[in-house]
VMD Tcl script that draws the C-alpha trace (Angstrom):
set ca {
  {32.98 16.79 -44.22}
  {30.93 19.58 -43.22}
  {27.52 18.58 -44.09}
  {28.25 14.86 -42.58}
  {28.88 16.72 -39.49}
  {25.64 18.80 -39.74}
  {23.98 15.64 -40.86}
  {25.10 13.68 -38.32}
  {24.27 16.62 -35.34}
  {20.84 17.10 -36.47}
  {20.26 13.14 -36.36}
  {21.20 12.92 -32.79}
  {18.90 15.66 -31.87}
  {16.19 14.14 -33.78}
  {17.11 10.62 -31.84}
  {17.58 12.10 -28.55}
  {13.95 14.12 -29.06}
  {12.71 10.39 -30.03}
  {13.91 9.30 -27.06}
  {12.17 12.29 -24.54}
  {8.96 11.82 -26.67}
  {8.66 8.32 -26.11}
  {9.68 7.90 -22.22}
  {6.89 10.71 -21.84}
  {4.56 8.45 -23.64}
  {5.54 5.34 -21.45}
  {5.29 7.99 -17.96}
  {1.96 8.70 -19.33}
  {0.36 5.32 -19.81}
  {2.04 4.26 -16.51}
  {0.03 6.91 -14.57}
  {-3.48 6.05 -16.60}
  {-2.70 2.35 -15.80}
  {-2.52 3.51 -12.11}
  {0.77 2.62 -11.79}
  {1.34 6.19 -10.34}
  {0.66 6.83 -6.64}
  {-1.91 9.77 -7.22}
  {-2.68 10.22 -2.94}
  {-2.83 8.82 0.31}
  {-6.20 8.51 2.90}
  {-5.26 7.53 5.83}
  {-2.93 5.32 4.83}
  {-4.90 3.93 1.96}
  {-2.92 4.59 -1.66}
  {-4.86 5.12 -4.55}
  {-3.65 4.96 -8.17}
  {-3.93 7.97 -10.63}
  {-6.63 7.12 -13.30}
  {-8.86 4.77 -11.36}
  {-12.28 5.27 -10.35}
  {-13.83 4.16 -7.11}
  {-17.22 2.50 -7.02}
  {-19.59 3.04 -4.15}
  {-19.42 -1.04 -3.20}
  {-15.45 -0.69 -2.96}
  {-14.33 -1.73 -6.35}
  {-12.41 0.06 -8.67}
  {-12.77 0.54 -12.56}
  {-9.64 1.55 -14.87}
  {-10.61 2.97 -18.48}
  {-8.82 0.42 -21.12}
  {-7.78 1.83 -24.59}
  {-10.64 -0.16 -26.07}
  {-13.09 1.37 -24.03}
  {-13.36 -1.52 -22.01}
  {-13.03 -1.45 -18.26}
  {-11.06 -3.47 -15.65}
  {-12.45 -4.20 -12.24}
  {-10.32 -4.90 -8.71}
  {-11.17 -4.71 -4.99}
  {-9.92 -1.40 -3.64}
  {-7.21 -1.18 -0.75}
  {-9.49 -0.64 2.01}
  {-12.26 -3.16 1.59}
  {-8.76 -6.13 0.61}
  {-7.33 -5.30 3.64}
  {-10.59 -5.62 6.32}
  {-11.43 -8.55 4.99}
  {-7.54 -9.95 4.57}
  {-6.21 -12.57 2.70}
  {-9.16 -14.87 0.65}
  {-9.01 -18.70 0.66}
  {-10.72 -18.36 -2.64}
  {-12.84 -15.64 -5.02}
  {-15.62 -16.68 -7.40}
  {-16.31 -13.92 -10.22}
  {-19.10 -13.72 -12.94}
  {-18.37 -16.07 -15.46}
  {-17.30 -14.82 -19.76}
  {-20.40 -13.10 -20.74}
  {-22.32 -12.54 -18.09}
  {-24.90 -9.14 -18.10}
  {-23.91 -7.06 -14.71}
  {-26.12 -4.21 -13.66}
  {-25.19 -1.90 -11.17}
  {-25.70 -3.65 -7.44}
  {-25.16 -7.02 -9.35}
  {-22.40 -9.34 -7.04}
  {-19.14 -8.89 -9.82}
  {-17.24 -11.09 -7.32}
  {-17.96 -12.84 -4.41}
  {-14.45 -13.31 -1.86}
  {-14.20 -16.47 0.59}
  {-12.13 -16.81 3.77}
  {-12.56 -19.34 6.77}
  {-16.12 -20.01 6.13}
  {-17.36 -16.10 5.76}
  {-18.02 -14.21 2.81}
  {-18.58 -11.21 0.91}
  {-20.05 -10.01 -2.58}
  {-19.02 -6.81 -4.30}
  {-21.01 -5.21 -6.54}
  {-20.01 -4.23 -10.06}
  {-19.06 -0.67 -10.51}
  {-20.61 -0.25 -13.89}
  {-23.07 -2.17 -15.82}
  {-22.01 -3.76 -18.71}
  {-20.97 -7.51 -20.46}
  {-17.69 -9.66 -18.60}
  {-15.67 -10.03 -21.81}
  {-12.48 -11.44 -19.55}
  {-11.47 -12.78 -16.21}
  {-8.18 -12.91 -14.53}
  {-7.74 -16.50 -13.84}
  {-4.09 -16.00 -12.51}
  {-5.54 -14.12 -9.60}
  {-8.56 -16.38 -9.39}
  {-5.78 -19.12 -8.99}
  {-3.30 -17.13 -6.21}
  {-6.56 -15.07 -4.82}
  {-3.87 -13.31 -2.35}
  {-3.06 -11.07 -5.47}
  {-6.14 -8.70 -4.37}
  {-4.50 -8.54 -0.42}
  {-1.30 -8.01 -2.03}
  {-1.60 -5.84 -5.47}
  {-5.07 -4.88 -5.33}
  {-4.20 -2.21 -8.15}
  {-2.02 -4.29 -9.84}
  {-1.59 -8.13 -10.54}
  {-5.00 -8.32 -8.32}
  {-7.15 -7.10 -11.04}
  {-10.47 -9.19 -11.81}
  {-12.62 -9.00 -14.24}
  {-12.59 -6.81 -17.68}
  {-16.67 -5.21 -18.42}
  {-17.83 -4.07 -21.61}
  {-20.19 -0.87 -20.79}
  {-23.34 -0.36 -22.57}
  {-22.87 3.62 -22.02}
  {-19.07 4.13 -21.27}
  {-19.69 7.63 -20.24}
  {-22.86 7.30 -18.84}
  {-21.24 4.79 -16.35}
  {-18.23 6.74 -15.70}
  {-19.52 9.45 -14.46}
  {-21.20 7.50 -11.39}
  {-18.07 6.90 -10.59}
  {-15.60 8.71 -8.72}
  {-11.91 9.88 -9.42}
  {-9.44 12.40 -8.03}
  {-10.20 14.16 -5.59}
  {-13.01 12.99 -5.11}
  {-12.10 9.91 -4.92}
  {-9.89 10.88 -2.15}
  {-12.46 12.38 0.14}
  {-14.90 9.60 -0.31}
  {-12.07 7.15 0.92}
  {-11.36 9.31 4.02}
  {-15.14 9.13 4.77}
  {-15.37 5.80 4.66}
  {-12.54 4.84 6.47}
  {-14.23 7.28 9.15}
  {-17.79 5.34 8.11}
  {-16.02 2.03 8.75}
  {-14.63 3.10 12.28}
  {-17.95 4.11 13.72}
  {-19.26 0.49 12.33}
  {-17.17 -1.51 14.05}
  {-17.42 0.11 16.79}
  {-21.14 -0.24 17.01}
  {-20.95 -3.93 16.10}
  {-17.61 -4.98 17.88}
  {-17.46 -4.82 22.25}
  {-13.91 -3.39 21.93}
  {-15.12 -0.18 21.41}
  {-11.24 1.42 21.58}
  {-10.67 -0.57 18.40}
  {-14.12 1.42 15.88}
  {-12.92 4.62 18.08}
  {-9.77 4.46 16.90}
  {-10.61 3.88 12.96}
  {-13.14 6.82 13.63}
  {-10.44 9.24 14.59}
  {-8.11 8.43 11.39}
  {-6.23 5.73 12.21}
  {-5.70 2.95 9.93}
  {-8.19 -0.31 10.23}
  {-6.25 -3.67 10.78}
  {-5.98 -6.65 8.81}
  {-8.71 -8.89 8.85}
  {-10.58 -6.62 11.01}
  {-14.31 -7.69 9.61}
  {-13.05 -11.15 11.94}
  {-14.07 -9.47 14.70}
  {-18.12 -9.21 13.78}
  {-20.72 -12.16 14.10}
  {-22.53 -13.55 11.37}
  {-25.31 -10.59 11.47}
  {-22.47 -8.20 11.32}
  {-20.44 -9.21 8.22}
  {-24.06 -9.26 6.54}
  {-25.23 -5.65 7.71}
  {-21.57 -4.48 6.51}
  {-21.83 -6.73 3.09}
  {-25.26 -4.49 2.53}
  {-23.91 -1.26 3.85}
  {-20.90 -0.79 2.07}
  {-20.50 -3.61 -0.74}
  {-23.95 -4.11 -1.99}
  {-26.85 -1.34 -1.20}
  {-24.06 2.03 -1.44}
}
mol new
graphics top color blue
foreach p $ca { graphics top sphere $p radius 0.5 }
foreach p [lrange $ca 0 end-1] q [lrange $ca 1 end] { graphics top cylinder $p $q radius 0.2 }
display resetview
């Protein structure tokens, strides 16, 4: 009777070990799939294990080496909500500065540039189909295209993470702010993005057609 007891203590502890290991494993893979709040700019959240382009699109590492591609949380919400998003087709070669995505709302536009060079192996056609994924889960569900990199490491480390990452964003929401208030009469709105505070919805309405395409080369396409 004995040794069932012993048997059966030790096989709980081994179970209940099982257990820790594996809800570890799952906190883990949450975090790298930057489903982990890893800081806040200035009111702009970015996800632990994603990298930030210099055109305002992110990259997460995939298992496979491959990498996924979004909009990031600042550039989704100046723009606001798109009508409709057209993305490099299954395929395609992107180099860096190449348009990965190009975002449509009320007649005005914007490109994006890849993040990394490499071959479109996927596309998310959900969010190509309900394009308010990228205003709404632009870490998440908003996700867009899936690159094969020619030199995965090569490419990564153009990019930046942590906190780096996290200063970069502050800068630009600062960068932003003194753009709009160059290009836009109400000066009290740029001077207040300037000084920290968070940019508005759909703010890039507010510029005229030379505008949106000084800020599509400034910050999407020539960074």
């Amino acid at each position: 009777m004995t040794a069932i007891l012993v048997v059966l203590t030790i096989t709980l502890f081994l179970a209940i070990d099982l257990w820790r290991t594996r809800a570890q494993r799952h906190a883990a893979a949450e975090a790298t799939n930057g489903l982990a709040p890893a800081f806040d700019a200035d009111g702009f959240v970015l996800p632990q294990g994603l990298f930030l382009g210099s055109g305002h699109t992110w990259a997460r590492l995939e298992s496979d080496g491959s990498i996924v591609v979004g909009v990031d949380e600042l550039a989704s919400r100046l723009f606001g909500r798109a009508d409709r998003l057209q993305v490099a087709a299954k395929g395609t070669q992107l180099t860096r500065h190449d348009a990965a995505l190009v975002a449509h709302r009320g007649g005005k536009n914007l490109a994006f540039a890849a993040p990394v060079e490499g071959r479109v192996t996927a596309v998310n056609l959900e969010t190509l189909q309900h394009p308010g994924r990228v205003f709404d889960k632009p870490y998440d569900d908003g996700w867009l295209l899936r690159l094969q990199p020619r030199r995965l490491a090569h490419e990564l480390a153009r990019l930046r993470v942590g906190d780096d990452a996290h200063e970069w964003l502050r800068h630009e929401v600062k960068r932003v702010g003194d753009f709009v208030s160059r290009h836009v009469p109400d000066q009290a709105i740029g001077a207040s993005m300037a000084d920290g505070g968070v940019p508005v919805c759909n703010m890039l309405d507010r510029l005229d057609a030379s505008g949106w395409e000084q800020f599509e080369q400034e910050f999407l396409l020539g960074s």
